[in-house]
N, C-alpha and C positions, 0 to 999 in steps of 0.2 A: 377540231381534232386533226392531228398529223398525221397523214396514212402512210406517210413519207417514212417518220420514224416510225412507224409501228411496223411498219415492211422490214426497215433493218431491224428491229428488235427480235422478229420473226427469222433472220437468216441467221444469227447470233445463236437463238434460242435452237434453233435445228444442228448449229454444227455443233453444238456444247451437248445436246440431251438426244438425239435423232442420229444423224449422218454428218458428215463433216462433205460440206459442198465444195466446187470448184467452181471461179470466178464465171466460168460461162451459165453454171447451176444457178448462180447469185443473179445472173442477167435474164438469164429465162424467167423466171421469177419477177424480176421487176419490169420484164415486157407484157406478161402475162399480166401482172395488175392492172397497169394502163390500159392495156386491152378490154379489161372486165369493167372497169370504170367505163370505160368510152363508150362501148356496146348495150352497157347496161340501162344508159336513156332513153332510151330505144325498144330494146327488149330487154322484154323480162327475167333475166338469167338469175337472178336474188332480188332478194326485197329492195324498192331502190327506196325505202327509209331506212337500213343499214345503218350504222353507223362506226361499226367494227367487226367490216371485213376481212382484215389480216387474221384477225384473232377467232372471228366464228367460223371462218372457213379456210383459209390458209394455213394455220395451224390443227385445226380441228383435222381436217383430212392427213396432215402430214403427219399427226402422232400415229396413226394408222404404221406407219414404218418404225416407228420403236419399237412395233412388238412384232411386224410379220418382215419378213427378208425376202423379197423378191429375187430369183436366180435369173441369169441372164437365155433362160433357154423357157424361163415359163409363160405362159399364157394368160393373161387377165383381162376377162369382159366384166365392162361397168356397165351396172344398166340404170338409167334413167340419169346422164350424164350430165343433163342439165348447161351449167354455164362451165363446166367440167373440175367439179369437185365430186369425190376426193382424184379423179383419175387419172387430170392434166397433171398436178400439184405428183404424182405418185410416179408419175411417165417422166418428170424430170430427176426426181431422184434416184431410179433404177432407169437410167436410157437403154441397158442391155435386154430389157426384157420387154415382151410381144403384149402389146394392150390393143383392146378394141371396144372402140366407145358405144355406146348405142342409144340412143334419144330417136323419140317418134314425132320433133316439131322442126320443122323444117331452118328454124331461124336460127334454133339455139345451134345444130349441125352445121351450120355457114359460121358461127359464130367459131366453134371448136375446127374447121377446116383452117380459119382464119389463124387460130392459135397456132394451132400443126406446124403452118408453112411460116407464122413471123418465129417463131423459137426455133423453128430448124428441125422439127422432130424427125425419127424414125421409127422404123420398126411397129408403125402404130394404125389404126383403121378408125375410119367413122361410116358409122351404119344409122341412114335416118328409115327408122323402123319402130313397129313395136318388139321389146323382146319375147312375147309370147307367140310372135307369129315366125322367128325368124328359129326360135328353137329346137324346130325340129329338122331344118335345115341341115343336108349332108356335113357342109362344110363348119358347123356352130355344134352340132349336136356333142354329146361329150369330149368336148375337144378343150377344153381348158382347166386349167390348174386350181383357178381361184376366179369366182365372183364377185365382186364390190358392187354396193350402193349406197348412197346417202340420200337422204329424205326421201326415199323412195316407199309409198306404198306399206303396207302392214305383214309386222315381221312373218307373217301367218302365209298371206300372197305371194313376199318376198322368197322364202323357202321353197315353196312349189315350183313357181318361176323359174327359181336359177338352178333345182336339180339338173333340166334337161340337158344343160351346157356343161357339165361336170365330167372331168374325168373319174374314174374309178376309186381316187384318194383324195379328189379335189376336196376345198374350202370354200366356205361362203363369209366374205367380213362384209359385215352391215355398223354402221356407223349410225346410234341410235341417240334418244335424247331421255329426257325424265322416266317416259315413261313404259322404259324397255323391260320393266319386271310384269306387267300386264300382258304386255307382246307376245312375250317367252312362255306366258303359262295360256295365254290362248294360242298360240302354234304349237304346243305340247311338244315341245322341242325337246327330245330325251336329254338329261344334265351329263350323261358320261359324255355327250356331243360337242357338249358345249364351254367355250373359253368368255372369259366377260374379264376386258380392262376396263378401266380408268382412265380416260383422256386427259390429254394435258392440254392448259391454257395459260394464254401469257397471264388474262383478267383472273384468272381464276373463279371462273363467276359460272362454271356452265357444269351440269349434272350429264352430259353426255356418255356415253360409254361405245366401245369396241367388241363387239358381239361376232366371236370366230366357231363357226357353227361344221363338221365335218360332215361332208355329205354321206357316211358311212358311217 
């Protein structure tokens, strides 16, 4: 497999269907892979039997921006940030707006400090935490716009979890898989609350969906 092309097919498929990038967008991007590859022998940031990482996670996280707009004044914690999908992948497509990563294992945090500084980011934080402990925290506690998580924990957990860090009209986007119609009816998530897309994949192969849940 060529992760080579599948990486540009991926930067194609975002400025045609997503955002339309700028050649340092396209480099951050192809630093970040490299990165994720190299690291990934090591630790555990994904599966390392993978075998399409552009398309299950590169893409996967980036369709995430087809349907929400991030503003350059808004707030976004991810929790359980992992090897940093969707959040890195999100932080380069919106650079004007405020992200704060949060992972509670110390490697993958070294791992995402390392991204930070080779892509040049700003406006951005890593917190090696757990999010239930840092939530009630003055400076965390309703302070942000929008929650993200990906393979993070059961939509049910997920939901209690990120109220406390919510603004007053804030959003919760969770990034789910097959079997997000069970999730939804065991967190009894009221339906007026709730938005459910359709992910896009280069494969075509994946039943994921985009689950945008109003904290109000």
């Amino acid at each position: 497999m060529n992760n080579d092309l599948n990486l540009n097919e991926f930067l194609q498929r975002v400025d045609k269907q997503i955002l339309e990038t700028s050649d340092l967008q396209k480099k951050q991007f192809g630093v970040f892979f490299r990165l994720l590859v190299e690291w990934n022998s090591n630790v555990n940031l994904i599966s390392r039997n993978e075998k399409n990482i552009v398309d299950r996670h590169f893409l996967n996280s980036a369709c995430l921006a087809h349907f929400v707009k991030f503003g350059p004044e808004d707030k976004i914690i991810d929790i359980g940030s992992g090897g940093g999908f969707p959040a890195i992948i999100l932080k380069v497509l919106f650079p004007q707006s405020y992200f704060t990563l949060v992972d509670s294992v110390r490697k993958k945090t070294d791992f995402l400090r390392l991204v930070v500084k080779d892509l040049g980011l700003t406006k951005i934080d890593i917190i090696n935490d757990r999010a239930e402990k840092i939530s009630s925290v003055k400076e965390f506690h309703k302070s942000f716009d929008y929650v993200t998580a990906r393979a993070v924990s059961s939509l049910k957990d997920l939901v209690g979890l990120s109220k406390p860090f919510l603004k007053e009209n804030g959003n919760m986007i969770f990034l789910k898989g097959r079997s997000y119609a069970d999730e939804i009816t065991a967190a009894t998530v009221d339906p007026r609350l709730l938005k459910i897309h359709k992910l896009c994949s280069i494969a075509e192969n994946q039943d994921g969906v985009l689950l945008v849940i109003s904290a109000h």
